[in-house]
C-alpha positions in Angstrom: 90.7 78.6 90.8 92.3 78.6 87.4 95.4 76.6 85.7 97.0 77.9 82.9 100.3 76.8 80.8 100.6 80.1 78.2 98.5 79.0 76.3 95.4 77.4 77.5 93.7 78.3 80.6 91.3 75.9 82.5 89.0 77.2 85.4 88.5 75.0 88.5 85.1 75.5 90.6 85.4 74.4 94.3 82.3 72.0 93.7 83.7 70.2 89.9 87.0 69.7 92.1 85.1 67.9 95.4 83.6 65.7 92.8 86.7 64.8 90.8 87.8 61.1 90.7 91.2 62.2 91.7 90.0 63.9 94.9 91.6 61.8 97.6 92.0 62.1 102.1 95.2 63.3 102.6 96.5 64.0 106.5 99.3 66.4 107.3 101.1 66.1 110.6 101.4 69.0 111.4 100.2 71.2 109.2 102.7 74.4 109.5 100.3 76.9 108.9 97.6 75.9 111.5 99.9 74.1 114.2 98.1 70.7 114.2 97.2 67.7 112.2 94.8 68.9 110.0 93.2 66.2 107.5 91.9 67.2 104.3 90.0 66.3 100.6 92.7 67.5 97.9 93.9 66.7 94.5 97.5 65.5 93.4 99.8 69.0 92.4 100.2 66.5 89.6 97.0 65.6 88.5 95.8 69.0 88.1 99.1 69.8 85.6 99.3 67.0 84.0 98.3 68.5 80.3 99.8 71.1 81.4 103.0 70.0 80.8 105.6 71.1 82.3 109.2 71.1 81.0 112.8 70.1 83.5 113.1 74.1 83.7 109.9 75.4 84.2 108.0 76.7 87.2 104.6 77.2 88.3 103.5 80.4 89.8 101.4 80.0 92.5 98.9 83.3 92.8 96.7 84.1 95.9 93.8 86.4 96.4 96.0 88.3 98.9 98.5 89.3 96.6 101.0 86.2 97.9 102.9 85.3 94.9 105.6 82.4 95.1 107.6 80.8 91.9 108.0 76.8 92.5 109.4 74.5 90.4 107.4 72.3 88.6 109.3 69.6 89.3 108.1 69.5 92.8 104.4 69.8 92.2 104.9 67.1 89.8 107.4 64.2 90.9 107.5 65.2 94.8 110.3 66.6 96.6 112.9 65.6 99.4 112.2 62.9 101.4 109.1 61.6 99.7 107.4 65.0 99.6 104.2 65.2 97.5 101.9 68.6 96.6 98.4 68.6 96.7 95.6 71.1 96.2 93.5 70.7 99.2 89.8 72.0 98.6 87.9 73.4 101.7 84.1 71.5 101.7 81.3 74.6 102.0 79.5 72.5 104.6 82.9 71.6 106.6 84.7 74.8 106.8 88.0 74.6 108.2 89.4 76.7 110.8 90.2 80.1 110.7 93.8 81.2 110.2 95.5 81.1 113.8 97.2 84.4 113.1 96.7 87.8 114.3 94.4 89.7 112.5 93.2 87.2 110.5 89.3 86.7 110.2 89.2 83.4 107.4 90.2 80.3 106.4 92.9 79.2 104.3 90.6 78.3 101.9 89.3 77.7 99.9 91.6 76.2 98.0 95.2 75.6 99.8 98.4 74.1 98.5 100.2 71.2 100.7 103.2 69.0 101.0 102.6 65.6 102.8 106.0 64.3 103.8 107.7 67.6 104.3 110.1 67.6 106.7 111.1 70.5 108.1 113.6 73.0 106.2 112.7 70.3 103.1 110.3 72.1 101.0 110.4 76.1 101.8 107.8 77.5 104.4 106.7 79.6 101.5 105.6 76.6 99.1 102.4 76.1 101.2 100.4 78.6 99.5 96.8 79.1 100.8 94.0 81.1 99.7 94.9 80.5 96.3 94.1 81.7 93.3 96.0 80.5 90.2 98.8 78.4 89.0 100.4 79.2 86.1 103.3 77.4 84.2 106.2 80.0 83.3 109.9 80.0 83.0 112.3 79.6 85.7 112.9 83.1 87.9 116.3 83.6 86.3 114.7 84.0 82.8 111.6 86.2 83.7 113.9 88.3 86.4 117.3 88.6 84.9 118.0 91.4 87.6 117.9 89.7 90.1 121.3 87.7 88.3 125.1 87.4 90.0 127.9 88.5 88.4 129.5 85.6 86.1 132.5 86.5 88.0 131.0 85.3 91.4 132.2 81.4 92.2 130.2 78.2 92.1 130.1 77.7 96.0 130.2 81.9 97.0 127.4 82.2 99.5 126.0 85.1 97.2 124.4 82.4 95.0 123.3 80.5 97.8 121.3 83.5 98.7 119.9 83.8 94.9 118.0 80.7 96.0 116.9 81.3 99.0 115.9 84.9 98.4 113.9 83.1 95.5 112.6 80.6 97.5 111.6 81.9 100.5 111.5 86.1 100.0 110.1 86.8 96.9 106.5 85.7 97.8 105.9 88.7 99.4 109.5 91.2 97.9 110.2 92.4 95.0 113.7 93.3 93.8 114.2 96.5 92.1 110.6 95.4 90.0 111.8 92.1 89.8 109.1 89.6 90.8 105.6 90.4 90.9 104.4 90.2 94.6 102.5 92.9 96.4 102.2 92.0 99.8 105.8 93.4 101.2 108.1 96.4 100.2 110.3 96.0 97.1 114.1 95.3 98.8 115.7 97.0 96.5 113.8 100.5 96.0 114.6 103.2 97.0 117.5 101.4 99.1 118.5 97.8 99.9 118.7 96.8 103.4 122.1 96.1 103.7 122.4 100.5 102.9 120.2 101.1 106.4 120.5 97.8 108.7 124.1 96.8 110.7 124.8 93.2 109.4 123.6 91.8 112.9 120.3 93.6 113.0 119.4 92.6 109.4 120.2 89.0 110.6 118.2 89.6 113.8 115.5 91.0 111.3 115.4 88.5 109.3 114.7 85.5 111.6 112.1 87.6 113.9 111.3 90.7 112.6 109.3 91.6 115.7 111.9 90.7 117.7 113.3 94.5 116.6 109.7 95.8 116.0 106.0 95.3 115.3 103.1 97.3 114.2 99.5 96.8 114.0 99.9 95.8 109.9 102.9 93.4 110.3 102.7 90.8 107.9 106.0 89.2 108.0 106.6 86.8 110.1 109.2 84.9 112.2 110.8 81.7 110.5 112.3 79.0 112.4 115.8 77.1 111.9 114.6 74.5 110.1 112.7 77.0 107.7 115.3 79.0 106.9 118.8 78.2 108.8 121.6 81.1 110.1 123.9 80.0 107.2 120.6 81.0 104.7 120.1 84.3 106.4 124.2 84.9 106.4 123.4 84.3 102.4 120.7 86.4 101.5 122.6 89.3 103.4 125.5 88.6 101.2 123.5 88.3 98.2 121.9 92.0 99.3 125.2 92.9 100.0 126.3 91.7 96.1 123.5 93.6 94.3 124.2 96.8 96.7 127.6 97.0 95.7 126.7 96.5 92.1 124.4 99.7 92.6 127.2 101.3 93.9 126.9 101.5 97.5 129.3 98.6 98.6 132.7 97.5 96.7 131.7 94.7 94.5 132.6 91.0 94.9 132.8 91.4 99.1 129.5 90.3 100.2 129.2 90.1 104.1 131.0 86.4 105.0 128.7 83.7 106.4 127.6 83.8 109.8 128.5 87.8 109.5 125.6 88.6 112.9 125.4 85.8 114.4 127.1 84.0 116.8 
């Protein structure tokens, strides 16, 4: 596992990180990705960046071997999040493996090196911030700098929904989409090549998508999963339809400047 800031690059062996002085117990109840209180030996998000760095605008990218790829602030990892929330780097012991991933298809662990939030409630640090299997973090600038595409219009207001959608769509979809090339994830299809979703799904069956997408339909190689309420709310899906909606119409396909109004599919 490496860390890098641009210029420097420091590789992290699973056994020099079970031996480090900052290596501490931490319990998460319940961990999201397994279902259960799992309790683990990690290091402070913090500790591992701290000559790293970090400046008020910059972000980490957080790299798996899976080709899961999510952009977090660095602000986060280094002086918590909502409610108390604080990021470690939990390290998987080669003697104590832990369990295997209770998803379908899945085979390992999500080791052995996993990133967790202790103190995250619900909907307060994104589902997609517990990275597992992973691989690298790496300081870079803020998604709006290295992804200017993926921009709305100066035009748009402060409070539209379409910017609300930026976020989330940031937050939560981009560690799997691209945009259009924006972004650098492999494991889903880019949402914007050859069409956006908004040019092929009604606005309720995008929505319906969206929360559950094999509540429409599955296949044997379905990686996306469902998200929950308090992952990722109606009024966050309503957004990042009317942010698709705002980048389809800049393409051409939809007027500009009338995204799909919150709630648009649901009921």
């Amino acid at each position: 596992m490496s860390v890098a800031d641009g210029k420097t690059e420091r590789s992290h062996g699973r056994s020099d990180l079970l031996a480090d002085p900052g290596l501490r117990e931490v319990t998460i109840t319940p961990d999201p990705i397994y279902g259960r209180t799992m309790t683990y030996r990690a290091i402070p998000a913090a500790y591992l960046l701290k000559e790293a760095r970090p400046g008020a605008d910059d972000h980490v990218q957080v790299r798996a071997t899976d080709g899961f790829s999510v952009s977090i602030p660095a602000r986060l990892l280094i002086q918590g999040g909502p409610g108390g929330a604080e990021a470690f780097l939990a390290v998987e012991p080669p003697e104590a493996p832990w369990p295997v991933l209770p998803v379908e298809n899945q085979t390992a662990s999500a080791g052995p090196f996993y990133l967790v939030w202790r103190n995250a409630g619900r909907g307060a640090i994104s589902s997609e911030y517990w990275a597992y299997r992973v691989a690298s973090l790496t300081l870079v600038d803020s998604p709006a700098r290295r992804w200017p595409g993926l921009a709305v219009a100066a035009k748009v207001p402060a409070n539209d929904p379409v910017r609300r959608g930026l976020e989330r769509f940031v937050e939560v979809c981009m560690a799997c989409h691209r945009f259009n090339g924006e972004g650098e994830s492999e494991l889903g299809p880019d949402l914007g090549r050859p069409m956006n979703p908004v040019q092929y799904f009604q606005p309720a069956a995008l929505h319906k998508y969206l929360r559950d997408p094999g509540a429409l339909r599955t296949w044997p190689e379905r990686k996306m999963p469902a998200f929950s309420k308090e992952d990722l709310s109606d009024a966050d899906i309503a957004a990042i339809i009317a942010w698709l909606s705002h980048k389809a119409g800049r393409q051409g396909s939809r007027p500009a400047g009338k995204p799909i109004p919150p709630g648009a599919g649901t009921r």
